[in-house]
C-alpha positions in Angstrom: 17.5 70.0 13.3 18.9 71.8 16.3 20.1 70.1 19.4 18.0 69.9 22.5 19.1 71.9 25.7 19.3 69.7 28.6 18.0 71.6 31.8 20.5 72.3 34.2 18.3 72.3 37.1 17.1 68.5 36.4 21.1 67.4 35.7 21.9 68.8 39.2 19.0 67.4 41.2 18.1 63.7 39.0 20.3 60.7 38.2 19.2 57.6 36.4 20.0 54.2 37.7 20.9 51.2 35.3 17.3 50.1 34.9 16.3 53.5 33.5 14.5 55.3 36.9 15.3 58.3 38.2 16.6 59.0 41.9 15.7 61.7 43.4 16.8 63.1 47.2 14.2 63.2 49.1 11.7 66.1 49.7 11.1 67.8 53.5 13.8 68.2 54.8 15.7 71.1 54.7 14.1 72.9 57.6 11.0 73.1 60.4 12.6 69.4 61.6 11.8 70.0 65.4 7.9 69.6 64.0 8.5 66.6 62.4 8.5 62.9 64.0 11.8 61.2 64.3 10.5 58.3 62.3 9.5 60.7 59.6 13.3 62.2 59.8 14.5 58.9 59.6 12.3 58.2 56.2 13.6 60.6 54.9 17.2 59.6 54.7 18.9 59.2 51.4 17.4 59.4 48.5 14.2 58.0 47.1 12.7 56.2 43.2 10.3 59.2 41.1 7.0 57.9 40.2 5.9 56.6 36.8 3.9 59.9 36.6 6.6 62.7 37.1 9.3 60.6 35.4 8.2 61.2 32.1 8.0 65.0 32.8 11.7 64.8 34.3 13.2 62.6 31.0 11.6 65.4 28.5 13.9 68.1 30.8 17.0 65.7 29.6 16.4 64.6 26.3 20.2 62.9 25.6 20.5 61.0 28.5 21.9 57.3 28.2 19.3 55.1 30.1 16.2 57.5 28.3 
């Protein structure tokens, strides 16, 4: 069988943690802030847990990952 690419867009954007989730930074916020709330600017700090839904999607993008 041949190997599996990993996608090199989802290895620069996703990282696992130990438990086997996927962090993500968080989305909206790169520009159009002076129409945003300050609350939602400070929401959006960091980075942020993928849902159950688009996790699967991401793990298929990196098939030899440790925590799959």
């Amino acid at each position: 069988m041949p190997k599996l690419k990993t996608k090199s867009s989802a290895k620069k954007r996703f990282r696992f943690t130990a438990s086997g989730k996927i962090k993500m930074p968080q989305a909206g916020k790169r520009h159009g802030m002076i129409k945003r709330t300050n609350s939602q600017i400070r929401k959006q700090r960091g980075t942020t847990i993928m849902t159950k839904q688009d996790t699967k999607i991401v793990k298929s993008y990196m098939p030899y990952n440790l925590r799959g």
